[in-house]
N, C-alpha and C positions, 0 to 999 in steps of 0.2 A: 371626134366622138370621145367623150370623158367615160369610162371606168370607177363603178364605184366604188374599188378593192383601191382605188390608186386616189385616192377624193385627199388622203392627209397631205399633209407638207413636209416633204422631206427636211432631214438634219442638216447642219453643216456638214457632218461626217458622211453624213450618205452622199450629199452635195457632190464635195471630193472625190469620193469612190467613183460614181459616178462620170464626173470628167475624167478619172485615170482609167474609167473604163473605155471612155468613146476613144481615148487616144491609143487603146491596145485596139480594140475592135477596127480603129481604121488600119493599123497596120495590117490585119488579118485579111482574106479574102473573102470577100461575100460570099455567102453560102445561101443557096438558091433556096428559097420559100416559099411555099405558097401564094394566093393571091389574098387570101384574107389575115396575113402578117401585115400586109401592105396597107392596111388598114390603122395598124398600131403608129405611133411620133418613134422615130429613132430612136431617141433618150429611153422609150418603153422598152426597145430591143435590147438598147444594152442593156439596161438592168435586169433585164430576165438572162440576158446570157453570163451577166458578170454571176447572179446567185447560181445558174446550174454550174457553172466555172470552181466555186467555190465550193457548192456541192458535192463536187466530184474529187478537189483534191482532200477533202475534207474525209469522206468514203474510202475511196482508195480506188474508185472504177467510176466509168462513165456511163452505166447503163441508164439513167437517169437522162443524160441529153442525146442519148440514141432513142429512147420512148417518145419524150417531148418531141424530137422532130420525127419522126415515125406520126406522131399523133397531127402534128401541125402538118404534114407531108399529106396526112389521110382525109385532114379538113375537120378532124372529130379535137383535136385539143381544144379544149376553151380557155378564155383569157382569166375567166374567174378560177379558174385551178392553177392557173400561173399566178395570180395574184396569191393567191393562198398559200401556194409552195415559197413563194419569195417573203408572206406575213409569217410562216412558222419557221423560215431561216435568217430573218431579220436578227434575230441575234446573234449569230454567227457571224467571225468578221475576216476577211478576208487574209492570208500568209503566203509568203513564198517559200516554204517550207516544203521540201520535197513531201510525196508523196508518199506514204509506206506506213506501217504498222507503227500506232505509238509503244514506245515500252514504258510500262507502271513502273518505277519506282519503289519499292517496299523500303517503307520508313525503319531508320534504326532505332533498336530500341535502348531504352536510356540503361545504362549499368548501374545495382540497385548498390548503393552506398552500405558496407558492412556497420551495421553498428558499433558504437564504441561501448562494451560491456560495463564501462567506470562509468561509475554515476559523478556527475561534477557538483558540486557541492558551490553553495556562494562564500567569498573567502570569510564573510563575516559571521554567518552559520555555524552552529553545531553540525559535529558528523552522528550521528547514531547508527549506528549495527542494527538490522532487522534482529527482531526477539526472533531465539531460537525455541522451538519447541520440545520440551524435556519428554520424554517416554515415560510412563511408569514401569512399562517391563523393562527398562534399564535397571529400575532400582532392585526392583524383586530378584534380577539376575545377580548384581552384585549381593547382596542380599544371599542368595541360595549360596554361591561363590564362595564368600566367607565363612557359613555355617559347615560345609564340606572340608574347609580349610583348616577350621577348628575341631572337628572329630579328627581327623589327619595327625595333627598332632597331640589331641588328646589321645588317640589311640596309641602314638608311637612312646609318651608319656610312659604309657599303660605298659606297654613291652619294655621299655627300659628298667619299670619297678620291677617288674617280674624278675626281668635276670638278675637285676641286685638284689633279690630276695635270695635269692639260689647260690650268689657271689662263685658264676661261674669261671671270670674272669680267675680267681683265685684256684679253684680245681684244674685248671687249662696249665696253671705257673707251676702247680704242684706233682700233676704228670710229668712235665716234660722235664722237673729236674731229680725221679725219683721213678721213670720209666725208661729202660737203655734200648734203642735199636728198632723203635717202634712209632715213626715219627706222624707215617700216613694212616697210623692204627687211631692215634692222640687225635689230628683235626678229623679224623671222621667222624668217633665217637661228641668230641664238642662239638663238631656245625650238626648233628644228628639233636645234641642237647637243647644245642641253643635255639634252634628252630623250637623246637616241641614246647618247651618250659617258657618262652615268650608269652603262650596264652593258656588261661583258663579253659577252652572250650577245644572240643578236639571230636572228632567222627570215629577215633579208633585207639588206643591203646600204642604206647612206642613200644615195640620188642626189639634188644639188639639181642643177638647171636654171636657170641665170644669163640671161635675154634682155631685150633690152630695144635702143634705138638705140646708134648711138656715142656716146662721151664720159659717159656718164651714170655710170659707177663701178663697172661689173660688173668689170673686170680689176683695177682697182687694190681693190675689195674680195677677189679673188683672189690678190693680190702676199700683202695684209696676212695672208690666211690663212694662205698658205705658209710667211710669215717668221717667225709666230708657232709654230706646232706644228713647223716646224724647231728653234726656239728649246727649246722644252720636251719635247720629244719626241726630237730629232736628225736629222741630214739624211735617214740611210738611209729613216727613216719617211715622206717627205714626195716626191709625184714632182709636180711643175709643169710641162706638158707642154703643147709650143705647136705645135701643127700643121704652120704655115710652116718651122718651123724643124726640128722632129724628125721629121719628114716632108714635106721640100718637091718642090715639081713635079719631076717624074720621075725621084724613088724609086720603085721595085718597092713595090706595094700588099704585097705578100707578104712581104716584108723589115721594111715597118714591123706588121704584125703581127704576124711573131714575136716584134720587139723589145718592142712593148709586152706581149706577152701574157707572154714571161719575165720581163718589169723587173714587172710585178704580181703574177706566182706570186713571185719572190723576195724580195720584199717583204712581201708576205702571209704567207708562212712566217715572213719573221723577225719581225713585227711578234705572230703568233701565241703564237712561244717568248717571249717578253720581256713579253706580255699586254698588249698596246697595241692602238689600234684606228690602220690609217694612215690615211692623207689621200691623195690623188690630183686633181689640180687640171690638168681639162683646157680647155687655152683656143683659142680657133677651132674650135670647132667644126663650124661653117658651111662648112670648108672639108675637112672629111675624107670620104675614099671611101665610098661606100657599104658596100664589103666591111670596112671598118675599123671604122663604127658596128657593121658585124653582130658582130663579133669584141669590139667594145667592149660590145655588149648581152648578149654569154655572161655578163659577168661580173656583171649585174645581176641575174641570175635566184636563184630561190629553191632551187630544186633542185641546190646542191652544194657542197661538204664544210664543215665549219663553221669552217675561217679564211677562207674567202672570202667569207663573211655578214659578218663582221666589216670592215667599209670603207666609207669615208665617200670619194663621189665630188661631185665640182663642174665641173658643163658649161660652160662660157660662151661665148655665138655672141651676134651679133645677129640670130637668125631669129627671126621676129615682131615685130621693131623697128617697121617702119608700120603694122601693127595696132594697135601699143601708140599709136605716136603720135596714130595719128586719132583712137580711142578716149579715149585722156589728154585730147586737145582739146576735145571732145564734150564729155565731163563736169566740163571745167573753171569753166563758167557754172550748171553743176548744185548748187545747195545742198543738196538733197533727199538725198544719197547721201553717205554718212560715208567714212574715209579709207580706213578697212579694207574697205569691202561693194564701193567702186570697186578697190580692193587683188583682190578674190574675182571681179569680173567681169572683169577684167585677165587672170586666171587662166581664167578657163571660156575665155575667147577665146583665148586662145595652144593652147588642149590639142591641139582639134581640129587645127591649121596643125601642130604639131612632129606630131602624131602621122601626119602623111600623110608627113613626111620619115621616120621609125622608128619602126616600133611600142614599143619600149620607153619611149617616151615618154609612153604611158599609165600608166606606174605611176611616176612620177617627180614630186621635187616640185619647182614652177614656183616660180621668184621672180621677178615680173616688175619690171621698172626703170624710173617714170616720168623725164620731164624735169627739167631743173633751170632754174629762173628765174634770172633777171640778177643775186640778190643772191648766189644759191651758185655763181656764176660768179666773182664777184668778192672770196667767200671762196677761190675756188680761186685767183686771180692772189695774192692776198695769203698764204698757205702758199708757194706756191711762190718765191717769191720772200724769205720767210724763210727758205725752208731752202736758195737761192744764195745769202744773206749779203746780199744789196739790199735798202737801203733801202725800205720797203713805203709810198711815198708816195701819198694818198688820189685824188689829182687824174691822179698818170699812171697809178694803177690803171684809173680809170673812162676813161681813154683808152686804153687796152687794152681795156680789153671792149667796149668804143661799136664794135670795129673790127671784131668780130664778128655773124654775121646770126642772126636771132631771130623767133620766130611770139610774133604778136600775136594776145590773145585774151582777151576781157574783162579790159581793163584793163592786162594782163600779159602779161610778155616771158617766151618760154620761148627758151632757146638750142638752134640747130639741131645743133650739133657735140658742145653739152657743155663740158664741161672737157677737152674732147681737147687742142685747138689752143695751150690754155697755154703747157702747155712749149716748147712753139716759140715763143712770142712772149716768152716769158721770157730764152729763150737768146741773142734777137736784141737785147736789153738791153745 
């Protein structure tokens, strides 16, 4: 009986298959069948046994030919579902390859090549550079840059004319070889100078404060100033103004403050137009009215019109003269304390005393004037007596100053008077 699932012609390859299957199959033992297997040609048997065979190792179990013969066992298999099951594993082809779970493989993957950041160029080619793209705020910056650079030094220009206008450099040479014992007194007053006179414009008024005892050089540093910025400056600019004299006992307090409050508005104006800063060099202090410092502290204040900002003032009193001395004394046996820091407690101690005499004395700056020892006493005999034309002999100098009294204090003579009393001992020569 022919099957219509089985009507094709089989391959060579199946052909094959097929004999290497009757040759397993007869090894094997018959396995008992139904009677309507009996039905089927041999060659049908094995080919259904060789695909469930294949099946099976293919799957990894046999439940497949436990069914089929279960079903051919029950009489219910039919041959057209075994034709069927053998036409959709026809492509399947038969291994000896044990049995068991394939394992996948996961492909590697390729490693990506870094690129080469050179660009290769052909040897016979031109290279070119990519155009760079220029900012305009580059230029503006360099630009701004420059223009900041040039006031810079126009400005610093500007402070250099000023001090050679004032030729402080010269006032600085002439102190220091015509002031004895007073070295930290000399740069205070010039870096005080040369700060302020640098510019035209100012918030306030410079006030120094000259104290210190007699004879020590506060006035004759006040002659030197006046005669100098008289010199380079002109008279009109310059007011040297002595208490006793421009106001002596019983003048009207009223009269000398009108006088000085116009002699410094007239001054101030002109010194204004012409773009000068004046000088005002007041001496005795110590001896003026109460109502006078008040009239003299209007003009120190900060609140009014801007040639009055413009002025350089110089106090000079001996108030705080014994404060300075005891304290000079004190710290004279003192190594521990540098020239300057004794120079700064000098200063905290005078604030307080000038400030109970006028408040404006708080915002003022203090130069305070220690002593001068026996050898700057006997540079002062020896000036002075070169500029009378006498003989400067070494032996009757130190007998001029032997004649004067002197604090003793480790080791060293400080004179009581100063270089006051010189000139009179010179005159009586």
């Amino acid at each position: 009986m022919e099957l219509p699932g089985l009507a094709r012609e089989d391959s060579p390859a199946e052909k094959s298959n097929q004999r290497e299957d009757v040759k397993m199959e007869s090894r094997k033992t018959p396995v008992a069948s139904p009677q309507k297997l009996s039905l089927m040609s041999s060659p049908m048997r094995a080919v259904v046994r060789l695909r469930r065979t294949a099946h099976a190792f293919k799957k990894g179990y046999l439940s497949g030919d436990k069914l089929l013969q279960r079903q051919f066992s029950l009489g219910k298999g039919k041959l057209t579902g075994v034709a069927n099951q053998a036409s959709l594993n026809s492509s399947q082809y038969f291994t000896f390859d044990p049995a068991g779970p394939f394992h996948v493989t996961k492909p590697k993957r390729r490693k990506k090549k870094s690129r080469n950041p050179r660009v290769l160029y052909p040897e016979s080619s031109k290279k070119y550079l990519p155009a760079e793209h220029k900012s305009k705020a580059t230029r503006f910056l360099l630009l701004f840059v420059a223009i900041i650079c040039f006031q810079i030094l126009n400005a610093i220009e500007n402070l250099d004319d000023n001090l050679m206008k004032y030729d402080l450099d010269g006032l600085e040479k002439t102190m220091a070889r015509e002031v004895f014992g007073q070295p930290l007194v000399i740069e205070r007053v010039m870096g005080l100078l040369k700060d302020y006179l640098a510019t035209h414009v100012h918030n306030k008024p410079l006030v120094l404060s000259f104290n210190g005892p007699s004879g020590v050089g506060k006035s004759h540093i006040g002659w030197l100033l006046a005669k100098h910025f008289r010199s380079v400056m002109g008279p009109h600019s310059v007011l040297h103004y002595f208490t006793m004299h421009h106001c002596p006992v019983g003048t009207s307090v009223s009269t000398c403050q009108l006088e000085l409050s116009e002699t410094i508005g007239d001054m101030v104006a002109r010194a204004e137009m012409e773009e000068i800063i004046p000088v005002f060099i007041l001496d005795e202090v110590e001896f003026m009215p109460e109502t006078l410092l008040e009239t003299l502290g209007g003009f120190f204040q900060k609140n009014q019109t801007n040639e009055y900002l413009n002025a350089v003032y110089v106090l000079i009193s001996n108030l705080g003269g014994e404060e300075i001395v005891h304290r000079f004394l004190q710290n004279v046996s003192d190594d521990s304390l540098q020239p300057q820091e004794k120079l700064d407690e000098l200063q905290s101690a005078l604030r307080p005393i000038l400030s109970h005499v006028h408040s404006f004395w708080t915002g003022v700056e203090i130069v305070p004037f220690g002593l001068l020892e026996k050898t700057h006493i006997l540079s002062c005999f020896y000036e002075e007596m070169m500029s009378e034309g006498i003989y400067p002999n070494a032996s009757h100098i130190e007998r001029l100053a032997g004649q004067l009294s002197y604090y003793k204090k480790a080791g060293k003579e400080f004179g009581r008077t100063g270089c006051k009393q010189v000139v009179a001992k010179v005159n009586l020569l």
